[in-house]
matplotlib code that plots the C-alpha trace (Angstrom):
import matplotlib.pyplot as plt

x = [71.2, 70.2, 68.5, 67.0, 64.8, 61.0, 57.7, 56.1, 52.4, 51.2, 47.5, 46.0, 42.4, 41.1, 39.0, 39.1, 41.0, 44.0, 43.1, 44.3, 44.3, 47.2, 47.0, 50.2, 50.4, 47.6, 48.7, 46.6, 47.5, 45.8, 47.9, 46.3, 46.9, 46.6, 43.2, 45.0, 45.6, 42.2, 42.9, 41.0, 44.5, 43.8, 47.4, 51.2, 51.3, 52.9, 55.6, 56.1, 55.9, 58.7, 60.8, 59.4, 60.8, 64.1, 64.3, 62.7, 65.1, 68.0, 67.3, 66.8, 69.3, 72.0, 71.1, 71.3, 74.7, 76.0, 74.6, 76.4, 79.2, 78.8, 77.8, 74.2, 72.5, 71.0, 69.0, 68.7, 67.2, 66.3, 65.4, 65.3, 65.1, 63.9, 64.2, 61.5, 60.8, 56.6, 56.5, 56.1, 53.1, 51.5, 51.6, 53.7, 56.6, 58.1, 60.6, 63.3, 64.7, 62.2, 63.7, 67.2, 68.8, 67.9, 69.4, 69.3, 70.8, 70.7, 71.3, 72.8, 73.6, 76.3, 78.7, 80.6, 83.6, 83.6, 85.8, 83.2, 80.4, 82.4, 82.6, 78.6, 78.0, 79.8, 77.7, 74.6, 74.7, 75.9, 72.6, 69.9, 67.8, 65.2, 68.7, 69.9, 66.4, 66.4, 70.3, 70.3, 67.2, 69.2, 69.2, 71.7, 71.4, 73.4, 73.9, 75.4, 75.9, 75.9, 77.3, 76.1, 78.5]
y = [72.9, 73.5, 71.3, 74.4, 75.4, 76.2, 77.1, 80.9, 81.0, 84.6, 85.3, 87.9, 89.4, 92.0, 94.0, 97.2, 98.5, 99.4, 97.3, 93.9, 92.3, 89.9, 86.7, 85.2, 82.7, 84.0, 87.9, 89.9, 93.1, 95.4, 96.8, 100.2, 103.3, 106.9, 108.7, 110.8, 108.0, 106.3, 104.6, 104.4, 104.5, 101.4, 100.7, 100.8, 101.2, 98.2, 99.9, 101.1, 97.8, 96.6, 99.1, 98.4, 95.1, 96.2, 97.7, 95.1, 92.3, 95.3, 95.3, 91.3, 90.3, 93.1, 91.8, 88.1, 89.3, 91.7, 89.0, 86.1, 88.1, 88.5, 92.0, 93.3, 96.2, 98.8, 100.3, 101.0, 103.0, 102.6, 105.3, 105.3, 107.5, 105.8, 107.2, 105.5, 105.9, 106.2, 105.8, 101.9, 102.5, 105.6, 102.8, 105.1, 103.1, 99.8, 100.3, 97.8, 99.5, 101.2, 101.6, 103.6, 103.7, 103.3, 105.2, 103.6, 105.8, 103.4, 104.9, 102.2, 101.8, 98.9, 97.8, 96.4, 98.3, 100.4, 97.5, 94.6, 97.3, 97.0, 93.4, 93.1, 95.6, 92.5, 90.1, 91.9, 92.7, 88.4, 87.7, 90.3, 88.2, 91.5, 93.7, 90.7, 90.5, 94.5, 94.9, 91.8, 93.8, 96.3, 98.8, 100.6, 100.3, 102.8, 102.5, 105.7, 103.9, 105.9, 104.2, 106.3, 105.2]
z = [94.3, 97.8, 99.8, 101.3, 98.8, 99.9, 98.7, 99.4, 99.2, 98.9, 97.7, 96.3, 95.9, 93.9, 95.7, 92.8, 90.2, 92.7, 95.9, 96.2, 99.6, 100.4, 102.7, 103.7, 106.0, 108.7, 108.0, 106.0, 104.4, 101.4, 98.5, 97.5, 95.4, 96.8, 96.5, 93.9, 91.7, 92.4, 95.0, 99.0, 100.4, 102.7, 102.3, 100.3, 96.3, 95.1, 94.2, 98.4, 99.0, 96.5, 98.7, 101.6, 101.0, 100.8, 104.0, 106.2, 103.8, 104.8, 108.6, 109.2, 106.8, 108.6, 112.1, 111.6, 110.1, 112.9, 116.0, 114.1, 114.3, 117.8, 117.7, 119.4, 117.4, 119.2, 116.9, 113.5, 110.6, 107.3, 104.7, 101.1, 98.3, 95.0, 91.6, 89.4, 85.9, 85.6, 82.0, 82.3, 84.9, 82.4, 79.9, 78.0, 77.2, 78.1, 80.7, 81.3, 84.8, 86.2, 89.3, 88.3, 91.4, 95.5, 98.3, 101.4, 104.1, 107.2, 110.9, 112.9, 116.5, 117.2, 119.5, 116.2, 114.9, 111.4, 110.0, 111.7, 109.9, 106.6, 106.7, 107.3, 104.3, 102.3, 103.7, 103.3, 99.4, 99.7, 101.8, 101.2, 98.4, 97.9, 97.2, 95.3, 92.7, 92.4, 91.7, 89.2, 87.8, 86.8, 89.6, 91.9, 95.6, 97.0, 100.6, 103.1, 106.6, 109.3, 112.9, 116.0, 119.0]

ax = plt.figure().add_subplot(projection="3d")
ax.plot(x, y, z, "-o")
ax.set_aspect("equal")
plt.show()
């Protein structure tokens, strides 16, 4: 085991039925549903933030990558498209994968070659621990890289 190992602290705060405000470290953030679903829309559904996740993990984890490599990034993008399976949330049924499958179609601007871009795409499903926790959950991540010159 790794001598690496450390302690998150996250806290939470129920502030209603949907609204939970986070504290981590000295940032503060609120957790909220949409209006629609009874929310005040102070802020991402939980589930958002799950993906959310994902994309900041996706652009740290791919630029510590690319600069270790030698490589500078430009600039980068990050979109996904998530299937998810409500029927868990309707507490209509349990659902084991709720999240089916990701698509993350990322927009990068690099001086690093398709074959260094290849190599990082390695490291990254190695490195990424939020892609790691929702792909061992049972969930594809698709990824369609695109490299502007």
């Amino acid at each position: 085991m790794s001598n690496n190992i450390i302690q998150i602290k996250v806290e939470g705060s129920s502030k209603s039925h949907s609204r939970t405000d986070i504290l981590a470290r000295d940032v503060e953030c609120v957790i909220d549903e949409p209006i629609a679903r009874g929310g005040t829309n102070l802020g991402l559904s939980p589930t958002e933030t799950l993906i959310s996740s994902l994309i900041g993990c996706t652009n740290v984890i791919t630029h510590r990558i690319l600069e270790k490599m030698g490589f500078k990034v430009f600039n980068m993008d990050i979109k996904a498209i998530t299937k998810f399976n409500r029927d868990g949330v309707g507490l209509l049924e349990e659902v084991e994968v709720p999240f089916p499958e990701i698509l993350l179609n990322i927009e990068i601007s690099t001086d690093a070659s398709e074959i260094d871009i290849n190599e990082a795409k390695k490291q990254l499903s190695m490195f990424c621990p939020i892609a790691k926790v929702i792909r061992n959950s049972g969930t594809i991540i698709n990824e369609n890289w695109v490299i502007i010159s």
